[in-house]
C-alpha positions as CSV (number, residue, x, y, z in Angstrom):
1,X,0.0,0.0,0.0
2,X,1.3,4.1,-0.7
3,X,1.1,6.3,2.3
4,X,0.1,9.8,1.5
5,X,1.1,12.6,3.8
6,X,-0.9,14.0,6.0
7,X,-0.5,17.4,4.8
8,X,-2.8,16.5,2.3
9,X,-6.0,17.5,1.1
10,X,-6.5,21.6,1.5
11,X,-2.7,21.8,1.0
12,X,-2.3,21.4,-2.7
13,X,-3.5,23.8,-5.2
14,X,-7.4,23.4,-5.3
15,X,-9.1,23.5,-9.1
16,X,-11.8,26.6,-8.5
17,X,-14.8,26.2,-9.5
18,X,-18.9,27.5,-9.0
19,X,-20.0,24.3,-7.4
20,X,-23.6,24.9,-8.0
21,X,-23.2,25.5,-11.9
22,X,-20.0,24.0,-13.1
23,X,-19.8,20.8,-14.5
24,X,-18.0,18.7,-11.4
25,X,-15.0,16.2,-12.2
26,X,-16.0,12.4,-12.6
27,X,-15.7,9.9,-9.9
28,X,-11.8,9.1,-9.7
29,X,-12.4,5.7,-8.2
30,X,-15.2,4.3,-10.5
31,X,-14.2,1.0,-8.9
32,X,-14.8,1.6,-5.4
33,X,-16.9,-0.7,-3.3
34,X,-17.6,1.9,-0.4
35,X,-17.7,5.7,-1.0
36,X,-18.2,7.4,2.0
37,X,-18.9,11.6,2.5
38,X,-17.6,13.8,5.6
39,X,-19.4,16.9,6.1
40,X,-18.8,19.1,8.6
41,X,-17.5,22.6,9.2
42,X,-15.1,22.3,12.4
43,X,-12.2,21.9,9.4
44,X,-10.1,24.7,9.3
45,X,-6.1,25.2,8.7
46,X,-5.4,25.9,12.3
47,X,-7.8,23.4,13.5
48,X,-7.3,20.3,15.5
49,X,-8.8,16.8,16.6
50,X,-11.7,16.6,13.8
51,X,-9.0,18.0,10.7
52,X,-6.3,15.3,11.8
53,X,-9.1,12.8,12.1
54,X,-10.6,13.2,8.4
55,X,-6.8,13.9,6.9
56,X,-5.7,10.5,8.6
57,X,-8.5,8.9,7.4
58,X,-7.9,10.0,3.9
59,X,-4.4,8.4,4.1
60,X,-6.2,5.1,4.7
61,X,-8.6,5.4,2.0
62,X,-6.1,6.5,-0.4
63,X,-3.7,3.0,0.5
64,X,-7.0,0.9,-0.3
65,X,-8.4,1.3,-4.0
66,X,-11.5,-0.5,-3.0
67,X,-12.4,2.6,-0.7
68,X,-13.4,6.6,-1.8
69,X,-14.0,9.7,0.6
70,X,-15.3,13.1,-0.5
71,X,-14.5,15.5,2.1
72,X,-17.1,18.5,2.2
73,X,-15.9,21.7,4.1
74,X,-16.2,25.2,4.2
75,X,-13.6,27.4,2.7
76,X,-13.2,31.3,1.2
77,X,-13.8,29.9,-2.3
78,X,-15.3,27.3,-4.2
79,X,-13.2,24.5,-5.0
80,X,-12.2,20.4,-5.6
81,X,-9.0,19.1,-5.2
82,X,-8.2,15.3,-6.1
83,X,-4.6,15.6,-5.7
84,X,-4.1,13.3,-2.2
85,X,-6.7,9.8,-3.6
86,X,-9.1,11.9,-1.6
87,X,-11.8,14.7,-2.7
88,X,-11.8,17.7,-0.8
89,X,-14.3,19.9,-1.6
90,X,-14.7,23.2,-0.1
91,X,-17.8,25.4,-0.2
92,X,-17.4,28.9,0.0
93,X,-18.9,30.2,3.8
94,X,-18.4,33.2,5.6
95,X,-16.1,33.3,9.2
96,X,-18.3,31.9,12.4
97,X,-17.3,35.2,14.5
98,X,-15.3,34.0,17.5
99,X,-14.7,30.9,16.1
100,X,-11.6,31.3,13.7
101,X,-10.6,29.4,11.2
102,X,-14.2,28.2,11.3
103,X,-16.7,29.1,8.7
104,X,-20.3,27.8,8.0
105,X,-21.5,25.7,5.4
106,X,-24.7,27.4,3.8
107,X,-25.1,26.7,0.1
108,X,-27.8,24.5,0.6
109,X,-28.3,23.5,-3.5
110,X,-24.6,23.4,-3.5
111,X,-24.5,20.5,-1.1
112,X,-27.4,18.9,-2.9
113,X,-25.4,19.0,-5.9
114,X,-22.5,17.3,-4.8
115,X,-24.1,14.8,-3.3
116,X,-25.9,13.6,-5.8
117,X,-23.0,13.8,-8.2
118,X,-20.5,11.7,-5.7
119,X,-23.2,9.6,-4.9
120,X,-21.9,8.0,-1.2
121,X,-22.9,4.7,-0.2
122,X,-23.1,6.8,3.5
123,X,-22.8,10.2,5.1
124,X,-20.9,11.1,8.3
125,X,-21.9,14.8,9.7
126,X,-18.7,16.1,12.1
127,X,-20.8,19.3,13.2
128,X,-23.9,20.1,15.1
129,X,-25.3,23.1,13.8
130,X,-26.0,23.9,10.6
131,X,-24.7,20.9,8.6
132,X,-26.9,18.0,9.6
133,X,-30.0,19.9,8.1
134,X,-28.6,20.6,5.0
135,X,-27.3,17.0,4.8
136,X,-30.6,15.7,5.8
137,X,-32.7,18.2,3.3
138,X,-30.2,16.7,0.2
139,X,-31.2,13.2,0.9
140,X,-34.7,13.3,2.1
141,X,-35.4,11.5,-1.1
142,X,-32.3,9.4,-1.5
143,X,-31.8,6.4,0.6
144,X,-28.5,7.4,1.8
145,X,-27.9,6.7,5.6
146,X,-26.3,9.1,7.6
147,X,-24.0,8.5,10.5
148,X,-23.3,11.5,13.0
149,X,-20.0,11.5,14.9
150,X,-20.2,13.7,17.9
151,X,-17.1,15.1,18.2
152,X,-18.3,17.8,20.4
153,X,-19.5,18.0,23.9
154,X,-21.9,20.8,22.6
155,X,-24.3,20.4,25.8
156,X,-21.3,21.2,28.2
157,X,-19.7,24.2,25.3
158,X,-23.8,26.2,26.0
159,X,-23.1,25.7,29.7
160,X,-20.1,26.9,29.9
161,X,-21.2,30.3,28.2
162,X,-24.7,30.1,29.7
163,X,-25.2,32.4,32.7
164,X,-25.4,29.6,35.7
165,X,-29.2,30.3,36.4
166,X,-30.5,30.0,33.0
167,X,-28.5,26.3,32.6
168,X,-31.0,24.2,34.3
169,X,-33.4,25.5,31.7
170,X,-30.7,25.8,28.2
171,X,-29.0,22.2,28.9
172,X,-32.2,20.1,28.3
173,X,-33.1,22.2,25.6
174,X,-29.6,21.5,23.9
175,X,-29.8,17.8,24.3
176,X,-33.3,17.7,23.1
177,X,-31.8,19.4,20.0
178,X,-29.0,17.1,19.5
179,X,-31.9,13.7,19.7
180,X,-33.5,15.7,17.0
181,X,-30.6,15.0,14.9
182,X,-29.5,11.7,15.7
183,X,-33.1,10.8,15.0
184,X,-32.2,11.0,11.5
185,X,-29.2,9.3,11.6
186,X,-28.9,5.9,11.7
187,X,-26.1,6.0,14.0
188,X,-24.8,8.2,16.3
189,X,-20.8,7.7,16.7
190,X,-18.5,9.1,19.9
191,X,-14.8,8.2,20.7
192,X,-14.8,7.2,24.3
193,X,-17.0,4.6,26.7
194,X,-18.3,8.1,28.8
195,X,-18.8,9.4,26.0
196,X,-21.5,6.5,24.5
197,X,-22.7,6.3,27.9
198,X,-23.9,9.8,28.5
199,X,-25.6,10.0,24.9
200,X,-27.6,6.7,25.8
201,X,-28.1,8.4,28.6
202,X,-30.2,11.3,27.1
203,X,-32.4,9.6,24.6
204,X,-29.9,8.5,21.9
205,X,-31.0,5.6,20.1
206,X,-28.3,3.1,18.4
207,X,-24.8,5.0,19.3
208,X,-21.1,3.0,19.0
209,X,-17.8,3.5,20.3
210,X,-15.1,4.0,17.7
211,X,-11.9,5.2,19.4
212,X,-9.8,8.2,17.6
213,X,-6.5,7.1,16.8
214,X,-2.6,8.3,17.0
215,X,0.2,8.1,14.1
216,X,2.6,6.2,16.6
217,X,5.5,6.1,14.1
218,X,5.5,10.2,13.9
219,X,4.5,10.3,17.8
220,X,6.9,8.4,19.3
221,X,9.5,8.7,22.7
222,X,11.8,8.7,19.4
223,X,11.4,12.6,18.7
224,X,12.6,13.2,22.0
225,X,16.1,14.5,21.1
226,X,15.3,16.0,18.2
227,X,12.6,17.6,21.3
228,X,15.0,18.8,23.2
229,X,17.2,20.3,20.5
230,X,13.6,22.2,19.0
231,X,13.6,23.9,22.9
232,X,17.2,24.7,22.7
233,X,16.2,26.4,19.1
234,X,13.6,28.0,20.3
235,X,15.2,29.5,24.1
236,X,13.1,27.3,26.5
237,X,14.3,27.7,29.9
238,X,16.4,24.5,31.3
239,X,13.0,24.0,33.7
240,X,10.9,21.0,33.4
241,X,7.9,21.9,30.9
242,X,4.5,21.7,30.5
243,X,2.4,21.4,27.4
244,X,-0.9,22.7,25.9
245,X,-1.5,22.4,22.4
246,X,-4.8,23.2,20.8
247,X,-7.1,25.8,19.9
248,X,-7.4,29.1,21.8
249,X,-11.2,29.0,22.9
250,X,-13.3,29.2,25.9
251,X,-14.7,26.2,26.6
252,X,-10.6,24.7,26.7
253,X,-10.8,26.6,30.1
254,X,-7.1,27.7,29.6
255,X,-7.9,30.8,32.1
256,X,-7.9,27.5,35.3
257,X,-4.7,26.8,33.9
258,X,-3.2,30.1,33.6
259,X,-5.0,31.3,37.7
260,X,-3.3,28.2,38.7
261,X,0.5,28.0,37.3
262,X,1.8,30.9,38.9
263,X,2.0,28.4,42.4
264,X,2.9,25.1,39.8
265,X,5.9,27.4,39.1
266,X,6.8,28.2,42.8
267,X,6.2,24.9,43.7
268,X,8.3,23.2,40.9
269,X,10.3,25.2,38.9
270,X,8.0,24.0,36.1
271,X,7.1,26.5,33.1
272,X,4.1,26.7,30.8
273,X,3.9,26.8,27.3
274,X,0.7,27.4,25.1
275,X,0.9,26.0,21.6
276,X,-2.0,27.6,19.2
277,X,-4.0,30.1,17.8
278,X,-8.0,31.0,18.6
279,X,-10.3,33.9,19.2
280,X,-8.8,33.6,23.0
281,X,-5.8,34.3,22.3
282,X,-6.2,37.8,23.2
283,X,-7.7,37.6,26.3
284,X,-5.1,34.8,27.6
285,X,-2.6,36.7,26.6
286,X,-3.9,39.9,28.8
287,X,-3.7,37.4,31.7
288,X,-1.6,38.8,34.8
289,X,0.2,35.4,34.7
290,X,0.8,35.5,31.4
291,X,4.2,37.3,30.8
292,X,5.4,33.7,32.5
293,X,3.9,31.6,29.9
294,X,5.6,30.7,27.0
295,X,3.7,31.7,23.7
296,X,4.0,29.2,20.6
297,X,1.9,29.6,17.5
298,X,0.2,27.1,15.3
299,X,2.5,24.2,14.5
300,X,1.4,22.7,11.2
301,X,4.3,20.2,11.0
302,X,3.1,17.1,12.5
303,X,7.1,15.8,13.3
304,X,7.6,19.4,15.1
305,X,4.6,18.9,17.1
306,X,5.8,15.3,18.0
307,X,9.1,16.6,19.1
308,X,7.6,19.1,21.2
309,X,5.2,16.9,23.3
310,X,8.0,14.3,23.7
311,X,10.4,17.0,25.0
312,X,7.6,18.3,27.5
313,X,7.5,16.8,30.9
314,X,4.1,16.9,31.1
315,X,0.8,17.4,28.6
316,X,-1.9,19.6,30.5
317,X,-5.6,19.0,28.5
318,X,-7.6,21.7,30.8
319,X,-11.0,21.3,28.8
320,X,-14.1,19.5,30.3
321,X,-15.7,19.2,26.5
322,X,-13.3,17.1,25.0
323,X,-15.5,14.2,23.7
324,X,-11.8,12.4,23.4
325,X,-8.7,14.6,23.4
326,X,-6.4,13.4,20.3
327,X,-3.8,16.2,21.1
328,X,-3.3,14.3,24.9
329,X,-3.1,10.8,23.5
330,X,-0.6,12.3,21.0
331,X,1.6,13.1,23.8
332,X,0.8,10.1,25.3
333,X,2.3,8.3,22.3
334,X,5.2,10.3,22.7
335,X,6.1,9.1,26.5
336,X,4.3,12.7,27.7
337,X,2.0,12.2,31.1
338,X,-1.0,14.0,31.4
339,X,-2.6,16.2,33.7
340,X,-6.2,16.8,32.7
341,X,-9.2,17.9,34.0
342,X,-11.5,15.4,35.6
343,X,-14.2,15.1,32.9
344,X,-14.6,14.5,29.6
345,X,-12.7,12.2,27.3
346,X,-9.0,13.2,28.5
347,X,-10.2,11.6,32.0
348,X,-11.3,8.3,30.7
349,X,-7.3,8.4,28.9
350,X,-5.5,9.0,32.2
351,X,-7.9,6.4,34.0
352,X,-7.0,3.5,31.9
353,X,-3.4,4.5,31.3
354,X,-2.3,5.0,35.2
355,X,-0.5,7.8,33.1
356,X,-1.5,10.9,34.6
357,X,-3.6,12.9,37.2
358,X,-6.9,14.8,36.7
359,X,-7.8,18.2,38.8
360,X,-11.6,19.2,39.8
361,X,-13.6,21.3,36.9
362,X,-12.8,24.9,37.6
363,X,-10.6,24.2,40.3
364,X,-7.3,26.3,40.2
365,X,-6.0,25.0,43.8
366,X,-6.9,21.1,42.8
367,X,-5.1,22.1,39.6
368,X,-2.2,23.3,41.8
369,X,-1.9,20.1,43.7
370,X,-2.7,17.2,40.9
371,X,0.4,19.4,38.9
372,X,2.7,19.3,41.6
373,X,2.4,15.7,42.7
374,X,3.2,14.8,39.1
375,X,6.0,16.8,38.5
376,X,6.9,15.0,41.8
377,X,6.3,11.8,40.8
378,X,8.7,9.5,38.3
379,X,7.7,10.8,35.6
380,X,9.7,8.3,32.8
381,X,7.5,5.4,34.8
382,X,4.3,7.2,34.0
383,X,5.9,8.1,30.4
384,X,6.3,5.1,29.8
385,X,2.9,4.1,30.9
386,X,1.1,6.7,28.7
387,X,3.6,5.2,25.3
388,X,2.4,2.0,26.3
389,X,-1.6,2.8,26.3
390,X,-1.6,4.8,22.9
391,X,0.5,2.5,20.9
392,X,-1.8,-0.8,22.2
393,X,-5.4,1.1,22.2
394,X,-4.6,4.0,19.8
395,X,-3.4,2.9,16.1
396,X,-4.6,4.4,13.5
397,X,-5.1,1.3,10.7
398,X,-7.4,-0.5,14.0
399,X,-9.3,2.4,14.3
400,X,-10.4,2.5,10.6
401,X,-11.1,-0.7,10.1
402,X,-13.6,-0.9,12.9
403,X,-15.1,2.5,11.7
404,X,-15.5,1.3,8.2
405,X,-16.6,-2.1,9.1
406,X,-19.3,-0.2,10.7
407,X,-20.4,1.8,7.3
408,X,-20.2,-1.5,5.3
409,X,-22.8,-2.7,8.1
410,X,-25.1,0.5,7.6
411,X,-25.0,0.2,3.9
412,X,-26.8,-3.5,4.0
């Protein structure tokens, strides 16, 4: 089988095009037993989880002729590019405000159209808001099933943002609205065991586990000196480290981190360093701790990343949404423990692993104290540990098999 980078997909020069009146390129894998289409519009060049997740699984479909994926995102421009074995096709949207690189997906007869050209055997929807509708209005006469991975805690993102008296009320309303859409899915999908649990829980009907997955040949204890010779490069303090890498939003929580780390530091000697880009950035960076912290943006290159989290002594994943947390188990892959907040999918990592310690939502003095017995602790035991659990629960090639073993069942 080929490998294709990763890199692939929105990276190579796109052919432009008006999707809703050109004529659209022809099927490049006419032979294909499964086509399957993403939609979603948390895809973005500074994005995270959900863009590594689709651009991975593009490298598997492009090693295995008998597969096709059509990837269908929001962009500034019309366009198809066919240059990775995978078609990415982005639909011109404006910006979500506040939520950079995001943009939405509206062109309603534009999605139509491609759908019915590309004709998938199933549909995956990666987003909440405004895609499942659109999906769901295209195929209303098409037996095409549709499959929605909920890679967002979106109940838990309202709250957070929702003054604390008016949650009681907002909350039900949000999961009420989420049932409304896996009602017209025939499967709802989510990473981790809390995660399955919690949408059974509210009213979901037929929801699976399928795990997201790790590169564990580019994240690796491996990079480690080529780690330490990137924080030489780029004037790191000789301190021990600690890592967060990820978008700059609200509901990460980053602001615990940051009320917290000024007493980490006096306690350890440890130093904190904030790797990404967001509409938060701003407002972190106004933080009276945050002259300490050590500012990184974006990194793009998935081998600089890798040798970043396997120089860090320590991964922090402060947000409560994560519905898994690739980032963490990344730099878990890479011999990195993990200090995490005691909910969401991060939590269920450090649980199984034995890898890590979790702090109390909101909690800048638990944060203080889970942060400080690590650093404490033996930290090439737990590294080890945390290598161990993403290499063995974590690869890539298992988690697409189950997840397209899964379509071929929903296509019968």
């Amino acid at each position: 089988m080929t490998s294709v980078p990763l890199t692939s997909g929105l990276a190579a020069a796109p052919r432009r095009l008006h999707l809703a009146t050109a004529e659209l390129p022809a099927n490049p894998r006419p032979d294909a037993e499964l086509t399957v289409l993403d939609a979603t519009e948390w895809f973005g060049e500074t994005s995270g989880g959900i863009r590594t997740y689709l651009l991975e699984k593009g490298r598997y479909v492009a090693a295995r002729r008998q597969l096709r994926q059509v990837v269908l995102v929001p962009g500034n421009e019309d366009a198809i590019d066919d240059a990775s074995g995978v078609r990415f096709v982005r639909m011109r949207g404006p910006s979500i405000p506040r939520h950079r690189p995001y943009r939405f997906l509206l062109a309603s007869r534009s999605i139509a159209r491609v759908i019915r050209h590309e004709q998938p055997d199933l549909i995956e929807i990666g987003s909440p808001f405004l895609v499942p509708w659109l999906v769901h209005q295209a195929v209303r006469h098409t037996p095409v099933p549709l499959a929605y991975f909920h890679h967002t805690d979106v109940a838990r993102v309202v709250s957070n943002v929702t003054p604390a008296s008016l949650r009681p009320h907002v909350t039900p309303l949000v999961w009420r609205y989420l049932r409304q859409i896996a009602r017209r899915c025939a499967v709802a999908i989510v990473a981790t065991e809390s995660g399955k649990r919690e949408l059974e829980a509210n009213g979901f009907g037929r929801v699976e586990r399928v795990p997201l997955g790790v590169d564990v040949d580019t994240f690796t204890p491996a990079r480690r000196p080529t780690g330490w010779a990137l924080r030489a490069h780029l004037g790191l303090p000789d301190a021990p480290l600690a890592v967060f890498a990820g978008r700059f939003a609200r509901e990460k929580e980053l602001d615990v981190v940051l009320d917290a780390w000024s007493r980490v530091e006096a306690q350890t000697g440890a130093r904190l360093m904030l790797v990404g880009a967001g509409p938060d950035a701003a407002r972190l960076r106004a933080h009276p701790y945050a002259r300490r912290v050590l500012f990184q943006p974006f990194v793009s290159d998935r081998t600089q990343l890798a040798a970043l989290l396997a120089a860090a002594d320590l991964y922090v994943a402060p947000g409560p949404a994560e519905t898994f947390g690739l980032a963490a188990v990344e730099a878990m892959a890479c011999g990195t423990p993990v200090l995490s907040v005691n909910r969401g999918g991060v939590a269920e990592h450090v649980a199984k692993s034995g890898a890590g310690l979790c702090y109390e939502p909101g909690d800048a003095t638990s944060l203080v104290h889970a942060a400080a017995c690590l650093l404490g602790s033996d930290l090439t035991v737990l590294g080890a540990r945390a290598h161990g659990y993403a290499v063995a629960e974590h690869s890539w090639a298992h988690v697409f098999d189950r997840l397209f073993a899964l379509y071929a069942s929903l296509r019968r």
